[in-house]
PDB file of N, CA, C and O in Angstrom:
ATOM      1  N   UNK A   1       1.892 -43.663   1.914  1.00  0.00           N
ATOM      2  CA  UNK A   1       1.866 -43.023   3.205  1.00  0.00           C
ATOM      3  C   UNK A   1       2.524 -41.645   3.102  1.00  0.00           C
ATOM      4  O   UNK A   1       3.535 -41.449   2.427  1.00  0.00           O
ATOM      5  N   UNK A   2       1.784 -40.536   3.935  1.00  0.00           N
ATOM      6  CA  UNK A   2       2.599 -39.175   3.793  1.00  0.00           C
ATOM      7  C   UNK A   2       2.994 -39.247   4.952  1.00  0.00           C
ATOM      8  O   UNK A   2       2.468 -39.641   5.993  1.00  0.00           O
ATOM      9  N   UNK A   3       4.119 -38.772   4.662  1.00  0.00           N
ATOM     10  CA  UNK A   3       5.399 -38.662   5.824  1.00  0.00           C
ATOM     11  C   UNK A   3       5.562 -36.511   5.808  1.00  0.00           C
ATOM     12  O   UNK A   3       6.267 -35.761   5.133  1.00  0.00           O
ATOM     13  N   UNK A   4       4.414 -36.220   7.012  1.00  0.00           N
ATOM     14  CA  UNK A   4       4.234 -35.077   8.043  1.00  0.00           C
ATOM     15  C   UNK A   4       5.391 -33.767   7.895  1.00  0.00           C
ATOM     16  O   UNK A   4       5.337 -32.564   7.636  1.00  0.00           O
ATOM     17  N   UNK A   5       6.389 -34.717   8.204  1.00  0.00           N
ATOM     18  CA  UNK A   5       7.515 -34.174   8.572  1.00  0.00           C
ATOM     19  C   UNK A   5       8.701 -33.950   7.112  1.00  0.00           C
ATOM     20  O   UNK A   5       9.153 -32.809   7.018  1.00  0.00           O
ATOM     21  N   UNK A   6       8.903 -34.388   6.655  1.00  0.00           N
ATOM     22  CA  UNK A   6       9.647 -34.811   5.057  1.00  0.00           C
ATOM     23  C   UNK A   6      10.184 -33.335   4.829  1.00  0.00           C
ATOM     24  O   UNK A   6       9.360 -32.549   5.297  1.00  0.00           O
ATOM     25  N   UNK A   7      10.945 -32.878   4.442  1.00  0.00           N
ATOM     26  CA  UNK A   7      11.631 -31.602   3.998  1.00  0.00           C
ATOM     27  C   UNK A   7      12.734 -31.883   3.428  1.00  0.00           C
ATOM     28  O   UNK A   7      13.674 -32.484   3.949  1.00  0.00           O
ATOM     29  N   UNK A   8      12.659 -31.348   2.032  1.00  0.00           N
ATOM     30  CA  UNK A   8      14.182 -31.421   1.436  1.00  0.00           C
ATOM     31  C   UNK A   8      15.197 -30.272   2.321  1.00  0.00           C
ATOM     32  O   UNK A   8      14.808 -29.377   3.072  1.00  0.00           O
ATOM     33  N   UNK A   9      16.808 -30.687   1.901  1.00  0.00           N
ATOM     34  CA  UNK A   9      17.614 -29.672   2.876  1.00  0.00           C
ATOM     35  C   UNK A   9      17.623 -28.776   2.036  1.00  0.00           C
ATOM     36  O   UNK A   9      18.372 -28.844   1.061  1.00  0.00           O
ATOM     37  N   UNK A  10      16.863 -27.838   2.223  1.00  0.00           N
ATOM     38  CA  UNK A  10      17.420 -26.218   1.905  1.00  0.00           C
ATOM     39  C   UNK A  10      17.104 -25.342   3.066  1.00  0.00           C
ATOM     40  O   UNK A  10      16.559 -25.619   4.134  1.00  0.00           O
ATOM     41  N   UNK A  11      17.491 -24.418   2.687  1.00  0.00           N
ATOM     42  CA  UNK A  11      17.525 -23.311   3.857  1.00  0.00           C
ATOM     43  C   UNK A  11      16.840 -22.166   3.411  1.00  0.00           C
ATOM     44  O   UNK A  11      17.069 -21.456   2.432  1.00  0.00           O
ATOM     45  N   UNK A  12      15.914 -22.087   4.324  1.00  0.00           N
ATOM     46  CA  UNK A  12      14.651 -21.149   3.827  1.00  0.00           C
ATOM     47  C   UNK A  12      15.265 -19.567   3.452  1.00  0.00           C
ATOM     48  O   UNK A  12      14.878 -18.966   2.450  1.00  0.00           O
ATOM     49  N   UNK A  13      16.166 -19.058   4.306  1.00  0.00           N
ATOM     50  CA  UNK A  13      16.394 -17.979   4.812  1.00  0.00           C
ATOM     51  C   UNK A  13      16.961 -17.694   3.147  1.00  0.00           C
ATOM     52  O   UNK A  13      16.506 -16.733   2.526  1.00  0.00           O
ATOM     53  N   UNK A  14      17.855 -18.506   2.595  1.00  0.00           N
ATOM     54  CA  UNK A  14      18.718 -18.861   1.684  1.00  0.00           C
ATOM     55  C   UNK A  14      17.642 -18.760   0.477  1.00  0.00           C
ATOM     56  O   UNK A  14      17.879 -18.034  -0.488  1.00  0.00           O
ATOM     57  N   UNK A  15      16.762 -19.319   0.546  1.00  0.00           N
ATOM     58  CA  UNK A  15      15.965 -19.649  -0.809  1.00  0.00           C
ATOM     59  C   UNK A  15      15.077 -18.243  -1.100  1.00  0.00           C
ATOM     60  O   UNK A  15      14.484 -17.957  -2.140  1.00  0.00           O
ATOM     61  N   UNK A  16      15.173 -17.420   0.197  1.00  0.00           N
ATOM     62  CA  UNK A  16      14.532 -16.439   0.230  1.00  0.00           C
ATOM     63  C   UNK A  16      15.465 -15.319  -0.684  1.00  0.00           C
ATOM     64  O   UNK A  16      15.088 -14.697  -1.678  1.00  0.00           O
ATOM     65  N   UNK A  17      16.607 -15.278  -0.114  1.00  0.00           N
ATOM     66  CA  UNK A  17      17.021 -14.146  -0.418  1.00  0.00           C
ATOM     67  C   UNK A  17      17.750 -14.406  -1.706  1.00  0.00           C
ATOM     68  O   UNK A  17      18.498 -13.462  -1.960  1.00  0.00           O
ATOM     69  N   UNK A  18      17.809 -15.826  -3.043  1.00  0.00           N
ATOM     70  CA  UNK A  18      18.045 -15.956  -3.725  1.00  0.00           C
ATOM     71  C   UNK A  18      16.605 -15.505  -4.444  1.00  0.00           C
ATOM     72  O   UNK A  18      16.693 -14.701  -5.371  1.00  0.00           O
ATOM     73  N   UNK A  19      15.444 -15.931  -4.101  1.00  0.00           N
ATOM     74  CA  UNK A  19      14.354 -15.005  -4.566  1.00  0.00           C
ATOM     75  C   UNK A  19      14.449 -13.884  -5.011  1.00  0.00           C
ATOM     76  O   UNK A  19      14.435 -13.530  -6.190  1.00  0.00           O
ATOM     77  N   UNK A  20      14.572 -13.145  -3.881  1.00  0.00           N
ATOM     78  CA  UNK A  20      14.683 -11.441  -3.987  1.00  0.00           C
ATOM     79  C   UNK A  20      15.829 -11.215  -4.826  1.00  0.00           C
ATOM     80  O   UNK A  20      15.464 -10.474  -5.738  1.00  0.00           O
ATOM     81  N   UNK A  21      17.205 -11.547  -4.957  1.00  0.00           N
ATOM     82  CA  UNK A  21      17.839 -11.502  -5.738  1.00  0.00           C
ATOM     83  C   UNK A  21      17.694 -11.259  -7.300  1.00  0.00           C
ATOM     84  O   UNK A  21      18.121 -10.318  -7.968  1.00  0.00           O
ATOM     85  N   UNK A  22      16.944 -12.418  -7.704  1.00  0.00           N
ATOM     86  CA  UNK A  22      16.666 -12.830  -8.959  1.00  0.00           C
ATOM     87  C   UNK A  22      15.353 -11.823  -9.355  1.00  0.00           C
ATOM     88  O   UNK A  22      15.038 -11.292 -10.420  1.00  0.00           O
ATOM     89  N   UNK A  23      14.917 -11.811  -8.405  1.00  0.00           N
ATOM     90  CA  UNK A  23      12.681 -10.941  -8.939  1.00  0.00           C
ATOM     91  C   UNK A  23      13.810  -9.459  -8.867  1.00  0.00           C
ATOM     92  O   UNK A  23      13.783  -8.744  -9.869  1.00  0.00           O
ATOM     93  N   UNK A  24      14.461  -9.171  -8.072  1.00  0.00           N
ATOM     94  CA  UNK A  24      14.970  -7.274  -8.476  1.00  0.00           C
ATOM     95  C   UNK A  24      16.051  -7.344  -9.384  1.00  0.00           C
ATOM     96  O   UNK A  24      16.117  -6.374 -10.140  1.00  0.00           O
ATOM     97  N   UNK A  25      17.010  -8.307  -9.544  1.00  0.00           N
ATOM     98  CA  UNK A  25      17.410  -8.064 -11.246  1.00  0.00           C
ATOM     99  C   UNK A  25      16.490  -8.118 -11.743  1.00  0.00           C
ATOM    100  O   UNK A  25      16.079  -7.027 -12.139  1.00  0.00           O
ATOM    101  N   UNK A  26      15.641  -9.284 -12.026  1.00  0.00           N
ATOM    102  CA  UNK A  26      14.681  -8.722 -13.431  1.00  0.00           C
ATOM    103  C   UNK A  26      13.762  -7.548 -13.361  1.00  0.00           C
ATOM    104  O   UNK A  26      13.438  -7.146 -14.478  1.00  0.00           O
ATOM    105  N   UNK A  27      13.453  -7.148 -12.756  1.00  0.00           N
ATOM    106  CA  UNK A  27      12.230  -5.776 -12.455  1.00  0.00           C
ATOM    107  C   UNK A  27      13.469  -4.639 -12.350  1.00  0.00           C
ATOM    108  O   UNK A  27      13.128  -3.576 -11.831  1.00  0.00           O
ATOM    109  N   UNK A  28      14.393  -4.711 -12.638  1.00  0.00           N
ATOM    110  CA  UNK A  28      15.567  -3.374 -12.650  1.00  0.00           C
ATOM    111  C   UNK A  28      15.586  -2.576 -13.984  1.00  0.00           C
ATOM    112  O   UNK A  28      16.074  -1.469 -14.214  1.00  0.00           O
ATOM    113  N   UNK A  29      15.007  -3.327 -14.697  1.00  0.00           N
ATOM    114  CA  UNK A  29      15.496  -2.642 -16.329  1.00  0.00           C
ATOM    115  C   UNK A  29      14.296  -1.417 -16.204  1.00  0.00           C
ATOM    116  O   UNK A  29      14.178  -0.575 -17.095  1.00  0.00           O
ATOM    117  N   UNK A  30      13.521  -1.425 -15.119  1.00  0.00           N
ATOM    118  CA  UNK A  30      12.191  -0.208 -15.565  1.00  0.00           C
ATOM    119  C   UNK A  30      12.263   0.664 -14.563  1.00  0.00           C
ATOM    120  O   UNK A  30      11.522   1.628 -14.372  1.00  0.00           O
ATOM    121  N   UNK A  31      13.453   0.195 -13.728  1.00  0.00           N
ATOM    122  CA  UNK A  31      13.861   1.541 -12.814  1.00  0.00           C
ATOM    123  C   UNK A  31      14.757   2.594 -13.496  1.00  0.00           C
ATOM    124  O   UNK A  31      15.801   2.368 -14.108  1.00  0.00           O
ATOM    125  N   UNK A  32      14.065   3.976 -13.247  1.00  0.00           N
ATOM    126  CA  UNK A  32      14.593   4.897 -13.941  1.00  0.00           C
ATOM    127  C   UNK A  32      15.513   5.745 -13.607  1.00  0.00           C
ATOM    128  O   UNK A  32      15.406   5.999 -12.407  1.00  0.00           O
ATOM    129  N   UNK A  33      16.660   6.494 -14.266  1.00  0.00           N
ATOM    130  CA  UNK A  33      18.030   7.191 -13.906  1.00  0.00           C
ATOM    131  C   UNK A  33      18.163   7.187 -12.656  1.00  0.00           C
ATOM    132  O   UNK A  33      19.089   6.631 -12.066  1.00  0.00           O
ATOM    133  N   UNK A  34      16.772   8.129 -11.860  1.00  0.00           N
ATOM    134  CA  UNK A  34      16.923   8.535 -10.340  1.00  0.00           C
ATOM    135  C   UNK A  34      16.997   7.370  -9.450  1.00  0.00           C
ATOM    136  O   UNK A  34      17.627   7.641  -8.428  1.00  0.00           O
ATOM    137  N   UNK A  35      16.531   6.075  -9.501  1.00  0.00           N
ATOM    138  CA  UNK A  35      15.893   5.340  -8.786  1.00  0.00           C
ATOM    139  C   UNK A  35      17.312   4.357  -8.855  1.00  0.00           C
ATOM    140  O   UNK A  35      17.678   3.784  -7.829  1.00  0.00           O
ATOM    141  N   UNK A  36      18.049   4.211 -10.090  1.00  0.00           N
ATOM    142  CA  UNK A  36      19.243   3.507 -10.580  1.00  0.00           C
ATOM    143  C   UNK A  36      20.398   4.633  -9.257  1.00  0.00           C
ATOM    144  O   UNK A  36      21.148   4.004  -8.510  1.00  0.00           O
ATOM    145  N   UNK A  37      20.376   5.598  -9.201  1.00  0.00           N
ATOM    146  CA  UNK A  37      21.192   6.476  -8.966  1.00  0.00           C
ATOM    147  C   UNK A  37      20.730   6.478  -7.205  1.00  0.00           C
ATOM    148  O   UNK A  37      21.600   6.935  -6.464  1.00  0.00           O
ATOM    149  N   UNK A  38      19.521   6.032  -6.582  1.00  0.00           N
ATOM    150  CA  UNK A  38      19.416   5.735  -5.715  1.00  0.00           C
ATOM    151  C   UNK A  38      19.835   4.622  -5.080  1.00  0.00           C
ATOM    152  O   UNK A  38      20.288   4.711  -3.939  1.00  0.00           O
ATOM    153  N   UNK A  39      19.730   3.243  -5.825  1.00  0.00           N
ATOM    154  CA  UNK A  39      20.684   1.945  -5.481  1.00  0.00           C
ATOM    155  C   UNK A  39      21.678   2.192  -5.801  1.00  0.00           C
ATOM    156  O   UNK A  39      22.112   1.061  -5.584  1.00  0.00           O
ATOM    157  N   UNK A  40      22.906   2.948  -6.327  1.00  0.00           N
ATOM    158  CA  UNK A  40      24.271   2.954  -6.814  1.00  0.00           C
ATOM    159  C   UNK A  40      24.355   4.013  -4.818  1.00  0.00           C
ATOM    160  O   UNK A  40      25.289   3.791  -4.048  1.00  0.00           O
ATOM    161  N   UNK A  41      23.568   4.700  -4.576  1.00  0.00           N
ATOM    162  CA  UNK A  41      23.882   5.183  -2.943  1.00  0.00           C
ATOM    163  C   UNK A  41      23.397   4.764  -1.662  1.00  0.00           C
ATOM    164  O   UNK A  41      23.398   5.208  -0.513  1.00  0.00           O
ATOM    165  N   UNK A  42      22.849   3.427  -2.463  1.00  0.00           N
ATOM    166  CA  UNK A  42      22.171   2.515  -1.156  1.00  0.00           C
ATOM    167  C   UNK A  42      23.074   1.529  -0.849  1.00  0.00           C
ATOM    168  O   UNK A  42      23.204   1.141   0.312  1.00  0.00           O
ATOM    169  N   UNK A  43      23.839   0.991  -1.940  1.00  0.00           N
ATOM    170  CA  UNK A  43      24.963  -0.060  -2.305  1.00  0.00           C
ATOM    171  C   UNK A  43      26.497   0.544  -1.909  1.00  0.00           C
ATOM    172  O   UNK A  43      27.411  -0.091  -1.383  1.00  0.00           O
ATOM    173  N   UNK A  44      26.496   1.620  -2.223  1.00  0.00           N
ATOM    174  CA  UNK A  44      28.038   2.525  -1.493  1.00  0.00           C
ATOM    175  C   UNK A  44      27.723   2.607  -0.136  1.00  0.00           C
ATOM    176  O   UNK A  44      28.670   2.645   0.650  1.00  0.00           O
ATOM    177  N   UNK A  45      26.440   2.646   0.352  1.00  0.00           N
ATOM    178  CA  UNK A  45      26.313   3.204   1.933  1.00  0.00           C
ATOM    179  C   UNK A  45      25.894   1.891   2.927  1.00  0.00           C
ATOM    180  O   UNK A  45      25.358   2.056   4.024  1.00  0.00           O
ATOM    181  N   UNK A  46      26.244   0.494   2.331  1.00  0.00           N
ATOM    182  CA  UNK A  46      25.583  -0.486   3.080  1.00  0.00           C
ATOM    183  C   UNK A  46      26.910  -1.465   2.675  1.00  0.00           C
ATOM    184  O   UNK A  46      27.704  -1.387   1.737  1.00  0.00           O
ATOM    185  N   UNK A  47      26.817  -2.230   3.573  1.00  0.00           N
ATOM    186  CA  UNK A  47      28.054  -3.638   3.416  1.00  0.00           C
ATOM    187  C   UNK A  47      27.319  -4.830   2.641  1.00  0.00           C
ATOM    188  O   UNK A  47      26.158  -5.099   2.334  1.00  0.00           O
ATOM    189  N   UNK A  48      28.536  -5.385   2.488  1.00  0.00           N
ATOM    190  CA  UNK A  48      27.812  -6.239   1.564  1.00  0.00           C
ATOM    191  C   UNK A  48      26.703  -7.512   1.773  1.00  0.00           C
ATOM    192  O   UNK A  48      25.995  -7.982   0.882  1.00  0.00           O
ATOM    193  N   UNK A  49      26.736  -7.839   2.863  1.00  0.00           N
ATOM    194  CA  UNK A  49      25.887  -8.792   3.178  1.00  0.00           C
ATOM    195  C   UNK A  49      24.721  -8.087   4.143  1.00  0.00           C
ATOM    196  O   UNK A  49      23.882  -8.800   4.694  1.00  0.00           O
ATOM    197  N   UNK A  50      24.723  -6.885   4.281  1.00  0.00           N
ATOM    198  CA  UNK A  50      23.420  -6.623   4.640  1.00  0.00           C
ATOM    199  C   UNK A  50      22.075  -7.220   4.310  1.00  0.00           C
ATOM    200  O   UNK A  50      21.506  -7.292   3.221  1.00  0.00           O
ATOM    201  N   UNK A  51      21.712  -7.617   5.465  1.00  0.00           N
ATOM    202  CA  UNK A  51      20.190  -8.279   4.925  1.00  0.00           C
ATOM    203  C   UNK A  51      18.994  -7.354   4.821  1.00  0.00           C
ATOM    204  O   UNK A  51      18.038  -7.947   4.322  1.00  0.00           O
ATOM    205  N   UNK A  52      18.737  -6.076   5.135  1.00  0.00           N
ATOM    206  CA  UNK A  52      17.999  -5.230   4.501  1.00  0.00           C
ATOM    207  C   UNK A  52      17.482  -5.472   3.567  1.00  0.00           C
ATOM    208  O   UNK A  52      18.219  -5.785   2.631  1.00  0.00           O
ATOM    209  N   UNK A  53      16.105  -5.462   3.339  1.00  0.00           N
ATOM    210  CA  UNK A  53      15.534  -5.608   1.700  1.00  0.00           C
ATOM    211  C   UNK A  53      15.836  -4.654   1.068  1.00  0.00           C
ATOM    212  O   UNK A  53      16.275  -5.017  -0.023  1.00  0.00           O
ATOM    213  N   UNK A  54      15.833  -3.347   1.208  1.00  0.00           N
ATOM    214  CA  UNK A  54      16.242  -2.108   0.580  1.00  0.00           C
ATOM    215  C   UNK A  54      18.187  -1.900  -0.001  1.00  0.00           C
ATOM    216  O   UNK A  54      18.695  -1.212  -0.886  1.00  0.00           O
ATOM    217  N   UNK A  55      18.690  -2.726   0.867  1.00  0.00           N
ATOM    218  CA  UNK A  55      20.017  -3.259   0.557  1.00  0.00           C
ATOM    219  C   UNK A  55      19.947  -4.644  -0.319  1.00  0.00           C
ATOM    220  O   UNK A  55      20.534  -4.538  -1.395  1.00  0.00           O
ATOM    221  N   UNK A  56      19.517  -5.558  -0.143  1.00  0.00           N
ATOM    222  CA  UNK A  56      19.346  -6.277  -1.217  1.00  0.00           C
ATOM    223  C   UNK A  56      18.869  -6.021  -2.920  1.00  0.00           C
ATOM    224  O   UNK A  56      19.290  -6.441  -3.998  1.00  0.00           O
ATOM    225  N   UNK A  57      17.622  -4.978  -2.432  1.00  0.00           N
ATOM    226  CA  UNK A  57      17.286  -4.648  -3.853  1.00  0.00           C
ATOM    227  C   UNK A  57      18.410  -3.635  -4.419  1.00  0.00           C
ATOM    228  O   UNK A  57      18.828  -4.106  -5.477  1.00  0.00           O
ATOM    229  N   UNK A  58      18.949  -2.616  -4.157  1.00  0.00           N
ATOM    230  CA  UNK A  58      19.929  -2.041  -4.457  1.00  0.00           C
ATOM    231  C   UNK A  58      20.839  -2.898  -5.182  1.00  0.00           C
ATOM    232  O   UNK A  58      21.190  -2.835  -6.361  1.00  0.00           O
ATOM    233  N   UNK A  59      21.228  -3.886  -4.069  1.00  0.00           N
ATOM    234  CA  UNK A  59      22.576  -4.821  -4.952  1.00  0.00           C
ATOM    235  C   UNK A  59      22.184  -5.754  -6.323  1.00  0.00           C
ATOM    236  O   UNK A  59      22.909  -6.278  -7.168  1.00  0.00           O
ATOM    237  N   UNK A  60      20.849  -5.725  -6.174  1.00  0.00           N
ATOM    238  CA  UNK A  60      20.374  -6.960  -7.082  1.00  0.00           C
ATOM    239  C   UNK A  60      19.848  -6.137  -8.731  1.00  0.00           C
ATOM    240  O   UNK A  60      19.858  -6.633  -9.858  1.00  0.00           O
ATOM    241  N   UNK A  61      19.456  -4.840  -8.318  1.00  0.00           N
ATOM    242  CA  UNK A  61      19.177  -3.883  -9.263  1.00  0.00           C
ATOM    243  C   UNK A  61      20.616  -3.800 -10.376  1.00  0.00           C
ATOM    244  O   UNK A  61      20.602  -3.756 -11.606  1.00  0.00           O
ATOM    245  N   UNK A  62      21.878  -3.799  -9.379  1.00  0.00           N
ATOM    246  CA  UNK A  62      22.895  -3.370 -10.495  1.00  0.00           C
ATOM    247  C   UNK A  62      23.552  -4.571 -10.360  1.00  0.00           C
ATOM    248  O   UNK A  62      24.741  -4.270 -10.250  1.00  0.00           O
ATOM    249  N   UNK A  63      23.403  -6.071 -10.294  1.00  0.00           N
ATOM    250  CA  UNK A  63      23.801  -7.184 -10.407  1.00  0.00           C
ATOM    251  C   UNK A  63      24.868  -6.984 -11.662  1.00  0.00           C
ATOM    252  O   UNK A  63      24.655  -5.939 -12.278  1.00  0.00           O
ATOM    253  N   UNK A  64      25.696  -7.578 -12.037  1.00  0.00           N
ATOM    254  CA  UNK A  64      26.362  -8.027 -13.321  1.00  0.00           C
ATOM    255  C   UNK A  64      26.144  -8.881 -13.643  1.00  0.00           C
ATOM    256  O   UNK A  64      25.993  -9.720 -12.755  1.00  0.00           O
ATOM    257  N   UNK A  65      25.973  -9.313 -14.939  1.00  0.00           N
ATOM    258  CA  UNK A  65      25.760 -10.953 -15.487  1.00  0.00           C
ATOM    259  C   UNK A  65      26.105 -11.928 -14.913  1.00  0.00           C
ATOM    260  O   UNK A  65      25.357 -12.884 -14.707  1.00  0.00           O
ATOM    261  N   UNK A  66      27.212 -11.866 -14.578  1.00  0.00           N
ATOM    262  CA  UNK A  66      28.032 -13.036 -14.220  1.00  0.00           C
ATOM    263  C   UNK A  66      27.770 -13.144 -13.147  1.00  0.00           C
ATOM    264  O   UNK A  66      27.899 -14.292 -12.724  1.00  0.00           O
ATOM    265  N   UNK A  67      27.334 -12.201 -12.244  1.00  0.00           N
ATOM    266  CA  UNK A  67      27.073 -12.645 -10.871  1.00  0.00           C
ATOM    267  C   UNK A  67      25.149 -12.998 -10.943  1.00  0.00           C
ATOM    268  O   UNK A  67      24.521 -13.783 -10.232  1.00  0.00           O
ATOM    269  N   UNK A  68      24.720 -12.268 -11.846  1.00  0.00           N
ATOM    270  CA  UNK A  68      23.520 -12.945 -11.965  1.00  0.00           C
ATOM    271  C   UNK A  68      23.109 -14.600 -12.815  1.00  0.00           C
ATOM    272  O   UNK A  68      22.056 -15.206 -13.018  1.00  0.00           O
ATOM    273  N   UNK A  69      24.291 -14.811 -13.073  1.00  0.00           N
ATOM    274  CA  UNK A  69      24.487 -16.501 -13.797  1.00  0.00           C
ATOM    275  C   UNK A  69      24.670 -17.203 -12.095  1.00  0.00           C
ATOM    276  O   UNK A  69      24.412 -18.331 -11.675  1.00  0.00           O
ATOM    277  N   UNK A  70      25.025 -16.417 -11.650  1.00  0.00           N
ATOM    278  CA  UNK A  70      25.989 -17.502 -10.218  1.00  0.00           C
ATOM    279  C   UNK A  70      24.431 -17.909  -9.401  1.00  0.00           C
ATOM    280  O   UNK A  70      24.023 -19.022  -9.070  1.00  0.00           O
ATOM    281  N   UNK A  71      23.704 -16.407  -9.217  1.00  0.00           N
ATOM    282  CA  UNK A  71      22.276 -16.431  -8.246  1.00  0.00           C
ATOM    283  C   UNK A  71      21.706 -17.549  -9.004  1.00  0.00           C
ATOM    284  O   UNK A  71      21.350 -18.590  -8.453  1.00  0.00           O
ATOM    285  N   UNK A  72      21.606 -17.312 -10.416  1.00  0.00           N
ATOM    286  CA  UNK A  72      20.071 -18.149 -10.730  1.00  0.00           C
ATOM    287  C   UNK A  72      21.103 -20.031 -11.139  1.00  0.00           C
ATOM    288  O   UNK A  72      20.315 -20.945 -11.378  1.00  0.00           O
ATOM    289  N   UNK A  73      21.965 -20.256 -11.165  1.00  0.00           N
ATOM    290  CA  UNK A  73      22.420 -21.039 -10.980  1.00  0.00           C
ATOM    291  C   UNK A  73      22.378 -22.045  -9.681  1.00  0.00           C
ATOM    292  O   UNK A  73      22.540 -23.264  -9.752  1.00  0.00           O
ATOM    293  N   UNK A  74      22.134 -21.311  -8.506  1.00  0.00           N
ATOM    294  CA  UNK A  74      22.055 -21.432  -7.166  1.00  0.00           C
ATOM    295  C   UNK A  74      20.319 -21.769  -7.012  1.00  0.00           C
ATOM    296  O   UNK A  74      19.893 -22.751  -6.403  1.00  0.00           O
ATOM    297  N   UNK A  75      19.479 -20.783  -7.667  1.00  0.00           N
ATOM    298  CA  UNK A  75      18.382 -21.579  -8.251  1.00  0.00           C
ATOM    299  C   UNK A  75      17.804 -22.848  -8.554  1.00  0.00           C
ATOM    300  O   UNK A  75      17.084 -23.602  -7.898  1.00  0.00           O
ATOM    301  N   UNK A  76      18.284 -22.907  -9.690  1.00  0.00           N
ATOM    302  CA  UNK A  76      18.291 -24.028 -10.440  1.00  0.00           C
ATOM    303  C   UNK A  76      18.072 -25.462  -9.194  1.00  0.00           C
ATOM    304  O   UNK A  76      17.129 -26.149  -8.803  1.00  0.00           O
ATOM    305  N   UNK A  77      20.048 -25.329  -8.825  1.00  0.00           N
ATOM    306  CA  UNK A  77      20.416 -26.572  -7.980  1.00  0.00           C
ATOM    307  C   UNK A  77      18.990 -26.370  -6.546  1.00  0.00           C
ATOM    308  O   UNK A  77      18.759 -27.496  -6.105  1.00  0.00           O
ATOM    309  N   UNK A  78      18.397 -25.644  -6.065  1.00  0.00           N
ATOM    310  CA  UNK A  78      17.191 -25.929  -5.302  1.00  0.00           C
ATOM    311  C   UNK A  78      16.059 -26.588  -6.104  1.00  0.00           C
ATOM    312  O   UNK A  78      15.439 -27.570  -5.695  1.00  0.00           O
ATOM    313  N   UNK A  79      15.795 -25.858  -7.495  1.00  0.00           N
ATOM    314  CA  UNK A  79      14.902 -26.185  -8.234  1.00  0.00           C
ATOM    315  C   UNK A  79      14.789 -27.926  -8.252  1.00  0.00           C
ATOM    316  O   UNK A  79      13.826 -28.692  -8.211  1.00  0.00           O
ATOM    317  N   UNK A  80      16.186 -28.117  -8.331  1.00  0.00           N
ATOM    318  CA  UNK A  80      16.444 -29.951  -8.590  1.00  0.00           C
ATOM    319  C   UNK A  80      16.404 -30.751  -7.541  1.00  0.00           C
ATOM    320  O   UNK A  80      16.364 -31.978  -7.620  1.00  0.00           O
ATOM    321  N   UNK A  81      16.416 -29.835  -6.082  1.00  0.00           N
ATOM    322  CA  UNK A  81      16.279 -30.538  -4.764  1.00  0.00           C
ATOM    323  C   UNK A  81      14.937 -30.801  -4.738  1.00  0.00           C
ATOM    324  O   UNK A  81      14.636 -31.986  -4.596  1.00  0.00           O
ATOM    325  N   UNK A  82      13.848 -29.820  -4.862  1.00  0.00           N
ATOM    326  CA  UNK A  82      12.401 -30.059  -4.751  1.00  0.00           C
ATOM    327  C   UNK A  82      11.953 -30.809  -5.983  1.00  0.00           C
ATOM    328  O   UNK A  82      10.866 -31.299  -5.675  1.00  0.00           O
ATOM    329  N   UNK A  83      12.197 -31.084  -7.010  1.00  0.00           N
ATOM    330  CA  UNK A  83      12.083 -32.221  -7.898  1.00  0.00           C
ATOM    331  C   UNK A  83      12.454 -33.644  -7.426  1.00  0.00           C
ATOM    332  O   UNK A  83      11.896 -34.703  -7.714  1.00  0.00           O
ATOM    333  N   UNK A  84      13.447 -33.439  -6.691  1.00  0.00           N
ATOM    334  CA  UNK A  84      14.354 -35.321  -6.401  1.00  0.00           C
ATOM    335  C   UNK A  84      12.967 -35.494  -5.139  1.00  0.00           C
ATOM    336  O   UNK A  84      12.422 -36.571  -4.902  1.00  0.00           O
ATOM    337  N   UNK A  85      12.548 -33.955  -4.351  1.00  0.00           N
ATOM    338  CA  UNK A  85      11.981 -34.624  -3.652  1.00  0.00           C
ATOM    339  C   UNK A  85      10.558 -34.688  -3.555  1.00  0.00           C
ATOM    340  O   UNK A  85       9.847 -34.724  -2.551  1.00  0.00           O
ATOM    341  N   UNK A  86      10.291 -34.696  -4.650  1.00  0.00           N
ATOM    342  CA  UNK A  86       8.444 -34.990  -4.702  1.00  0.00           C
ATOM    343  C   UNK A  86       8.608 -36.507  -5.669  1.00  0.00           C
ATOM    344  O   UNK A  86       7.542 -37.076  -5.902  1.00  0.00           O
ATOM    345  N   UNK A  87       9.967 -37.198  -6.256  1.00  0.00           N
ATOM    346  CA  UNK A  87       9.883 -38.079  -6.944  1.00  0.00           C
ATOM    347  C   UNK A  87      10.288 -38.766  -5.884  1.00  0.00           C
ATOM    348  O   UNK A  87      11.080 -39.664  -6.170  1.00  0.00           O
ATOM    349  N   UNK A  88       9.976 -38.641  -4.560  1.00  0.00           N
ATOM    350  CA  UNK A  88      10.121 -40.126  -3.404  1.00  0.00           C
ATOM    351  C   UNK A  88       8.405 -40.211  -3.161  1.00  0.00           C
ATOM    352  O   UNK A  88       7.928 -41.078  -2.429  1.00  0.00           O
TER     353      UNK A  88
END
């Protein structure tokens, strides 16, 4: 029987902007000096949780490792929610 209604708990809003996160670190390495030098003044001129996509990509462009281990880590643990829940 399919059950209509069924949704694992995640939070869309959340899964979204761990998306965008992760797709503009990786697509950052082919942005060039100017464009790098444009998110380093999009990221000084915006707070940090701005939800702006243009503020997100900025922050996600000059991510650090370690904070890009934390995003796709945060990944992952959704990745394993929608697995537990297609194995009901």
């Amino acid at each position: 029987m399919v059950n209509d209604t069924a949704r694992p708990n995640l939070d869309a809003a959340r899964a979204f902007e761990v998306y965008v996160m992760l797709l503009r670190a990786a697509t950052s390495p082919a942005a060039s000096a100017e464009k790098l030098a444009f998110f380093e003044q999009v990221k000084s001129e915006t707070a940090a949780d701005d939800p702006s996509y243009v503020a997100r990509m900025a922050r996600a462009a000059l991510l650090p490792h370690r904070q890009w281990l934390a995003w796709n880590n945060e990944r992952e643990a959704m990745r394993y929610q929608w697995a537990a829940f297609f194995e009901d």
